[in-house]
Every structure is written in C-alpha cells, then in structure tokens.
N, C-alpha and C positions, 0 to 999 in steps of 0.2 A: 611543372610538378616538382617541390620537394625532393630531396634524396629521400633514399631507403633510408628506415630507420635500424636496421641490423637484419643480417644477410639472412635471405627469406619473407621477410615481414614486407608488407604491403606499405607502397609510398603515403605519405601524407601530401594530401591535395594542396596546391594554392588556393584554391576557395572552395568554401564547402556553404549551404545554407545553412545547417546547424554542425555546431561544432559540440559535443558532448563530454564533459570530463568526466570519468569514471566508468569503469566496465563492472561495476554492480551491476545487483538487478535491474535496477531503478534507470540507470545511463542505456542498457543495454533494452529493455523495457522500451524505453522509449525510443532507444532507435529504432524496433521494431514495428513500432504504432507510429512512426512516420516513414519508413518504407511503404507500409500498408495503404499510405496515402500520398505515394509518391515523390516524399520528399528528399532531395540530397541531402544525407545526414553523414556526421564521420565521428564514432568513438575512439578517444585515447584513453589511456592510462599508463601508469608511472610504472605498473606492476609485469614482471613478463610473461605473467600468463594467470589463471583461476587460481586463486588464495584457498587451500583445498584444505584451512582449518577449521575446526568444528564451529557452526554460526546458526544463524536462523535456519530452520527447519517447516514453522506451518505455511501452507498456502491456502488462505480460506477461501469462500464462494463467489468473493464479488472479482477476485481476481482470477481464480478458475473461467467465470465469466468473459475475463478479457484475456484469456490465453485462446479460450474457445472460438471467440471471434478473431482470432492470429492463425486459427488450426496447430496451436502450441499445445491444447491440453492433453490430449491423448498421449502422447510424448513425457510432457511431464510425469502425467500420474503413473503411468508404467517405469517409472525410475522410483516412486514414491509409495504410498501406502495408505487407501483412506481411511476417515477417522470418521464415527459416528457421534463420539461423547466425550465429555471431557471430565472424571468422577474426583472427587475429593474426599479421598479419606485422612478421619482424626484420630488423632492417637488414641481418645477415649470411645472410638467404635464406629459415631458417625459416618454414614457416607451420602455425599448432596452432588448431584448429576446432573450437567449441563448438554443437552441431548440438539442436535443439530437438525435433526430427523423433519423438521415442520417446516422447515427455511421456504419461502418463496421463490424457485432457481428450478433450474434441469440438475443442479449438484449442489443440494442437502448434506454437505460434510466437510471435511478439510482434510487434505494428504498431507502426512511428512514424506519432503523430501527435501532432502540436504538443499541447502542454499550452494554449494557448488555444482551439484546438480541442474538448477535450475539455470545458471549463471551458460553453464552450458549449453545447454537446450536454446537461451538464448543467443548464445554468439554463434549458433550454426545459423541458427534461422535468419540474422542478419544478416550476415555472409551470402547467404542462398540469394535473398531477395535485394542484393547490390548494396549493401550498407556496407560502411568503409569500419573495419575495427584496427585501431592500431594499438601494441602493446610495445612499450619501452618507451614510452612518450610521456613527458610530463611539461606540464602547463605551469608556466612559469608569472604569464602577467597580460593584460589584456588593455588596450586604450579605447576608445570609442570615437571612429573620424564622422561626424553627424554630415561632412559634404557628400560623402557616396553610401548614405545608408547601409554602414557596416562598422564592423569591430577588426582592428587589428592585434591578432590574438600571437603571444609568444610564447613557444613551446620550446623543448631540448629534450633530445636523446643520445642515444649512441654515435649517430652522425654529423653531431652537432647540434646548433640552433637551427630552428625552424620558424617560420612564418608562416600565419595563416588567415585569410580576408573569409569572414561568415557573418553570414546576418543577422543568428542569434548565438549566444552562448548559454550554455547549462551546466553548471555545478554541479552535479551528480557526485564527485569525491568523496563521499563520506565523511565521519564526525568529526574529522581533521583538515576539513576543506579546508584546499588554499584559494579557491576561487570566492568562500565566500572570507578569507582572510582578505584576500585584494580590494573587496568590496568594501572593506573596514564595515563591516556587519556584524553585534554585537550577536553571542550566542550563549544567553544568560538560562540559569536555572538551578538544578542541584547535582550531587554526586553523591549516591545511598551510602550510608556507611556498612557496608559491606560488600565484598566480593561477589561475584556469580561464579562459582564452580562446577563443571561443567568433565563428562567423559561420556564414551561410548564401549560399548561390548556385550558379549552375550549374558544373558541374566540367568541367575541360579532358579528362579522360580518364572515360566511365562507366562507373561501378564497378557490380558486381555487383547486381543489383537485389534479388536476394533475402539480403544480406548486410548488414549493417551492420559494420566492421574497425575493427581499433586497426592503427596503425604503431608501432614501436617502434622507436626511435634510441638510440644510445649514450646519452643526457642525457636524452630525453623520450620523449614517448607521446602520439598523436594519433588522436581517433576520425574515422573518415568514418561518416556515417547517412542513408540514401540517405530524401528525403522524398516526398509526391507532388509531381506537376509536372515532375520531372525535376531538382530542386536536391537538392544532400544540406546536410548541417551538418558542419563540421569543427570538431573541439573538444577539446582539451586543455591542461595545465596548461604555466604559465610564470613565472619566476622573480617571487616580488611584489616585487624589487627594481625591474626592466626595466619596469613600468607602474606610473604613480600610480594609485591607489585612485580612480575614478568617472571618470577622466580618460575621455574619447572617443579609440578605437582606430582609429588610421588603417590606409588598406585596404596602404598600404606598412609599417606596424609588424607586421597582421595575418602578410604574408605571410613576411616577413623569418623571425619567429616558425616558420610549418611549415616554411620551407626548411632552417631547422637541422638538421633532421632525415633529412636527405638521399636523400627518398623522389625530389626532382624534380614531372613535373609530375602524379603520384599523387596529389596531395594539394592541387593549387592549381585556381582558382576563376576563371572569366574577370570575373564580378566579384565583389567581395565586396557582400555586403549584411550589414546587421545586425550588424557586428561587435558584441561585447560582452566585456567579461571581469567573473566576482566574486569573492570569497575562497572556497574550499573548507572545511568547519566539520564534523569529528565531535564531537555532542554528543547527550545523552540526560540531558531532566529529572530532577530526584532525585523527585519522584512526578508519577503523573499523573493524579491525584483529590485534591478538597477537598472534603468536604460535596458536596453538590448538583453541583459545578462540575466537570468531568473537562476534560483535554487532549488536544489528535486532530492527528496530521499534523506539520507542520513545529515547530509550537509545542512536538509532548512532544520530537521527535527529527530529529536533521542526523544525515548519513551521505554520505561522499565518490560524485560520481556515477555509478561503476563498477558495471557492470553496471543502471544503469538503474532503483533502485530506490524513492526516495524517491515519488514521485506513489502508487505500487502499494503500500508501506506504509502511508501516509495511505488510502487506501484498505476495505486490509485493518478500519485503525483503526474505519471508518465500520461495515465488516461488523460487526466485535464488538461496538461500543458501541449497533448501533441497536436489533437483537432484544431486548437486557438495558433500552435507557432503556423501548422498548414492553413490555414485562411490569412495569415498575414504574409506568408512567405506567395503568396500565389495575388496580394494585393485584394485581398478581400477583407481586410477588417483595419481597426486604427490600432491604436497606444494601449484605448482600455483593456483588451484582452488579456492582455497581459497582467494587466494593474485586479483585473476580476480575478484571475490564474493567483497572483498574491494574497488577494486576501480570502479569498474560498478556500485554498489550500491554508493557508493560516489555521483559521477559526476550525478547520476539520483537523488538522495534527492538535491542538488544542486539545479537541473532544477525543482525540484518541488515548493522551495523558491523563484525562479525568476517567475514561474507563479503561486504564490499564493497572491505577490507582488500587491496587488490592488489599495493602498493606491490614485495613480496616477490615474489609470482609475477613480475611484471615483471623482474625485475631477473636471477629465473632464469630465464626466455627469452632473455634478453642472454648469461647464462653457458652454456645449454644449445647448444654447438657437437659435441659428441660424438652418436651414435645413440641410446646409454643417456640419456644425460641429456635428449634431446627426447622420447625415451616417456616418462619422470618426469615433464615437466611436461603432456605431453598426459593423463596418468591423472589427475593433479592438474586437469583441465580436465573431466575426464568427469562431476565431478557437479554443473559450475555450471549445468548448464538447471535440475537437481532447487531448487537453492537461489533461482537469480536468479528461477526461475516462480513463486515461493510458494505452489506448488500441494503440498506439501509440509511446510509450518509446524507442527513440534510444539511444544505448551507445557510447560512443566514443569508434574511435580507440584507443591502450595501446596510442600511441605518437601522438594522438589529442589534440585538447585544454582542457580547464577545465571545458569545458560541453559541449553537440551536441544540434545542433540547436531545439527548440521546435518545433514539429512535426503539419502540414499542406497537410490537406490529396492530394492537388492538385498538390505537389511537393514530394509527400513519394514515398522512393524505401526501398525494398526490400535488402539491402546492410548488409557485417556481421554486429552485432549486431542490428540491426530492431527489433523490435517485429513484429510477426506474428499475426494480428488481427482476431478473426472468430474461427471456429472449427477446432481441431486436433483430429487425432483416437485413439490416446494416449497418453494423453501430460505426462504420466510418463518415457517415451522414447523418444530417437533419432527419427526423424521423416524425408527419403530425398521424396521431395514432387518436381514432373517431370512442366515439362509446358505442358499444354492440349493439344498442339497444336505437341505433342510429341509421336506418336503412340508408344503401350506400345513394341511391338518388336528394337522399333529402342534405347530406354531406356539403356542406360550403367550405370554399379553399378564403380561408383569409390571406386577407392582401400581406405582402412585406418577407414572403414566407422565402428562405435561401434557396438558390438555386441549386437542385439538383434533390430536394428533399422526397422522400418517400412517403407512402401513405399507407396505412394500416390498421388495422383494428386491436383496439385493447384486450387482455382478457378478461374474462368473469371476475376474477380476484384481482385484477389491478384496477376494472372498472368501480369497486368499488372503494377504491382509495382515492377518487376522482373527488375535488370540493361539490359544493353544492351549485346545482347550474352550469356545471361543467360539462362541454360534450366535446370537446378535443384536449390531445395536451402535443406541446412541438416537444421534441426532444431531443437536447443534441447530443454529441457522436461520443460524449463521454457517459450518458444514459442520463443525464441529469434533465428537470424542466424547464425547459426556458423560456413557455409562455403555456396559459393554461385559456381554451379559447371557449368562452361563452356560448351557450344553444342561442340562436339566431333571435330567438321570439324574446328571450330572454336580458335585459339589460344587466350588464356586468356593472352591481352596486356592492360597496363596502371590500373590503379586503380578501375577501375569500375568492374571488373571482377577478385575476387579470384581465383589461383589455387587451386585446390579441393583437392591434392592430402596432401598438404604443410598446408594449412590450417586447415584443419580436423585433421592432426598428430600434430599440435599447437596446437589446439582446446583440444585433449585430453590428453597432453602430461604431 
C-alpha cells in the first residue's frame, strides 16, 4: 500500500482495477456505476476537496434516471429544485415555452442543483459503497506494460511520488486534461467571442418557481434559474472585450451587464453574490480511447451551456464506459468495447454541440414579430425537452454518418443503438424485454444471450417504438439496444429488423 497522501486522507492502493482521474461528476459518476457492479475503482484528484464555485447547475431526466437506479436521486433532488419548463422571453413581448411535462420517464423535469452539490452526494455514496476517493493526488504520466495486462500509472502529492498498477485508466480531469495531454490527443474546435457572466442572490422581483427563463435583448441573452432557498443565478454571456480574463466582477460591472438588456428590475438581484465570468469553448477530442486509457466528461467534450448540458453528458459518459470497463475487468469481453465506448460517446457529444447550438434560434426570436414566424420558432422549440433530456440518445451505426439524427418522439423507434426511455429492473444487467402483446408461453429465449440477463416485458408506449416485426429488444445496462429480436414465424429481411442471433454475438464479441 502507498503512503498517506496527507494526514487523514485515505492511502492510495498499489493496484486498483480502475484508476479515475477527476473527482467531477463525471470521475465520481462513474465510480459509482462500478461499485454498483462490484468493481475495484479508485478516484484521484489534484484538488483538496469540492471546487464550491458557481458551475453547472441542470440535472435532466435521462440522468435522474441513472441516479435512481444508484438510489442517488432522492438525495440529489432534496438538495435541488424541480423545473417543469423552460420560457423565453423577448424584449419585443414574445414568450415561447419549452415544457418538459410529456417526457417518456417516472421524472418529466429537470432539478437545479448546484454542481457541488451533486459532486457531493457523489463522493459520499462512493465512500459508503467501498470506492477509494483520494484528494491531493495528481496524475502525473501513465506507460502501458502489455506483458501483465496493465498500466503503470504515475501520480504525486503531499507524500511524494506514487505508483500505481490498474487495468484501465479514465480521464475524467476536465477541459485542461493532463491525461488526455499525455495521450497527445488533439482537442480542436472554437472559443465564443464572449464571456459567460455568471452570479447568484436573491431577486427583486420572484420569478416563477417552477421555470427557469432566458431574456432575450436586441444584443444579448440572460438566463434566470430559480435555486433552493429562494436565490436564483443569473447568467449569460458578455463581450470578452468588456472583462479581463480571471479579473474579479464587481457587483456594479455585474449589474451594468443585465441592464443592458432592458428587462429592468426582472433580472436584478438585491445583492449579488458569487459573481463570476469564463470563456465559453465548443470542443470535442479527435479520439477518446488509447489502449487501456479512455476519456469521460469535460476532458473528451465542451459544449456552449445552453440548455444545461454538459454535467448530464459526462454523465451519460460514466453510464456507457462502466457496464463495458466491468465485463472486461471480470474477462467477459475483448478490445472492441472499448473501441464501441469511443466512437458511440463521440458521435453523441457531437449531437450534443449541434443541439446546444442556439446562437441561431435566438436571433429568430428577435426577428420572430409576425404570428407565422412565432409558431416557427415555437415548433422549432417543441423537440428541445426530447433532446436537452437525453432520454432519447440514438447512436449511429459503426458505418453510419457522423452523428444520428436528433431524436423526435413522433418518429423514435426502438432500432440497435436507441436508448431505452422509462424504467428497467436492472439496469446493471442485460435486459430482453418481450412485446405485451406476446403471451409469456409463446416467448423464445434466443441463443448468445449474456449471462445473467433478465427478462421482461415492454410497455404500451415503448412497445410501440418497436420496428416492424419486432417482438423482443436485448438491452444493455446502459439502457441502450443492442439487438432487436424478430417474431419467430417472421424472417428478419432488410434493415429494420436485426438478426438476434449475429448481433447479440457482435454485440458481445
């Protein structure tokens, strides 16, 4: 065993089977979705405890989802506050409502709660359930010895240098990753020309309690996000001219800033706390696997913070990579998994940049003064719950394009890679789930199927997102499909209909 890394703090292991850098959501996320499946896990960080400045705040539904199946969500949302809708008012009167209320899920909404919040709710529940968190630790350099199927990972803190022998490594650092610097991984894209300004405190006028709003000005766009306690956060971007870069925002620069916008006292704050501003950064690593080593969270992907996305993608991250590291760590799968974990997480941070992409809607809100043009941009509004919830997330096929179309609940099937929206009876397992309309006698187990998978029935509403000829779908532990199984009488012809037999032995091959 490692010394202590500073007096108090929990040894870091001589081997651990995953080694996790970063005590984000996203690091912390996942060590939690591999205790949940037994696996040795150990998070570091550089930092000595929760970064408790103002940051992400939404946690939408498809991540409510995987808190619920951790028994995290009750916990979170009582530190939080939920959100029904998300409204956009324009300075010429307009108001266009993006309403949550219809989602497919046991939780139709999104809570704010602070991202240190959440960050915490995490590091307890690891802790509880044997998961290693070390803080004062930083990851210095990692080599790959391919004779005993491991990584020799080099880390330092207070105590010194540290060594440590793990099976896989994870990036999780955030958008200054030095793990995915080590990787020499390019992390190409842009940087807005403006600031994001950003405070908290209680507000002259209360807003909506069940809303969180944008305002929209001739020149800019300001969120209000109602928190507990009765303070909301006011936050949007401002010219990177008008603030130096790290300078300290005064409560008179802050306010100067939202009056521009000519909402009044809509939008002001009796006092300000926490002001803050950073750069805003779309960017998405060129891979996000090396050998052994994979990337999760801020470190593969940035995305502008429109519609609330980033925390809940890192997220997602943890869901895909921890099912696939636990079948490899237990000797149950090869290389691909990993290599599938890259490019599925790719092509969906992708689609998360094209719909967080607002820049455009905004500007038609501004222009939308006629009745025609304010239904155009409200239809244009009607599918952001389906996208911003990523309850919804299709992956492409391996030899599809470079991202699958953003999801529309009135055209969603059920096809491989879908997510599965709603309840599972165990999403840390395989799961083949029959069509209702499928008496449980006439039910055929196809061959190939993972050991240990469960059985179940779809419901009425997901039965009908089933392709044609479809009367099972398998589905693994991240809710996604991974083989769609043909009615017996029925031959599985043309593309709408997997064979069950071919795909499921891909699947885990």
């Amino acid at each position: 065993m490692n010394r202590h890394t500073a007096a108090g703090a929990p040894p870091v292991p001589d081997t651990t089977d995953v080694l996790i850098v970063g005590a984000g959501p996203t690091g912390l996320m996942l060590g939690c979705e591999l205790r949940a499946r037994g696996i040795e896990c150990t998070v570091v960080d550089a930092a000595p405890g929760i970064d408790r400045r103002t940051r992400a705040v939404m946690v939408h539904a498809a991540s409510l989802e995987a808190l619920e199946a951790l028994g995290l969500r009750r916990e979170t949302e009582r530190r939080g506050l939920r959100q029904q809708r998300i409204s956009f008012h324009v300075h010429h009167g307009a108001v266009h409502t993006v309403e949550f209320a219809g989602l497919d899920t046991p939780y139709p909404y999104y809570v704010n709660v602070p991202q240190p919040e959440v960050e915490e709710v995490l590091a307890e529940a690891l802790a509880e359930r044997g998961g290693r968190l070390v803080r004062g630790v930083r990851y210095d350099s990692h080599h790959e010895d391919p004779a005993v199927d491991s990584l020799r990972v080099e880390l330092s803190g207070p105590a010194g240098e540290l060594t440590v022998r793990a099976r896989y490594l994870v990036g999780a650092d955030g958008a200054s990753s030095t793990v995915r610097e080590r990787l020499g991984v390019g992390f190409p894209g842009v940087t807005y020309p403006m600031s994001y300004l950003l405070a908290e405190g209680e507000p002259l006028r209360r807003p909506d309690p069940d809303a969180s709003s944008m305002y929209i000005g001739p020149g800019g766009a300001v969120s209000l996000l109602p928190l507990p306690g009765g303070v909301v956060r006011v936050a949007g971007p401002v010219s990177a001219d008008s603030l130096d870069r790290g300078a300290a925002v005064s409560d008179a620069a802050f306010r100067s800033a939202v009056d521009q916008l000519g909402f009044g006292s809509v939008l002001r704050l009796r006092s300000v706390g926490r002001p803050a501003h950073y750069q805003v950064h779309e960017r998405l690593a060129e891979r996000f696997r090396s050998g052994r080593v994979v990337l999760a969270g801020d470190a593969a992907h940035l995305n502008s913070p429109a519609g609330g996305q980033a925390m809940n993608t890192g997220f997602a991250d943890a869901a895909a990579l921890a099912w696939r590291l636990a079948r490899l760590v237990r000797g149950q799968g090869d290389d691909g998994l990993l290599g599938d974990y890259a490019r599925e997480r790719r092509r969906a941070a992708a689609d998360v940049a094209r719909a967080t992409g607002v820049l455009d809607l905004l500007q038609a809100m501004r222009d939308a003064v006629s009745d025609d043009s304010r239904r155009a941009v409200q239809e244009s509004l009607d599918g952001c719950p389906e996208v911003w919830s990523q309850l919804y997330t299709t992956y492409a096929a391996p030899d599809g394009g470079s991202t699958a179309p953003l999801p529309r609940r009135e055209t969603y099937r059920l096809d491989v890679g879908a997510r599965l929206p709603g309840h599972l009876p165990a999403p840390d397992r395989f799961t083949l789930l029959h069509h209702p309309g499928i008496p449980p006698r006439s039910r055929q187990r196809p061959p190939h199927l993972p050991d240990g998978t469960l059985h179940g029935v779809l419901t009425t509403r997901q039965a009908a997102w089933l392709p044609a000829g479809a009367a099972a779908l398998l589905i693994r532990p991240d809710r996604h499909v991974a083989a769609v199984v043909p009615a017996q009488e029925q031959p599985a012809q043309g593309p709408e209909v997997q064979p069950a037999a071919h795909r499921i032995r891909e699947v885990l091959a």
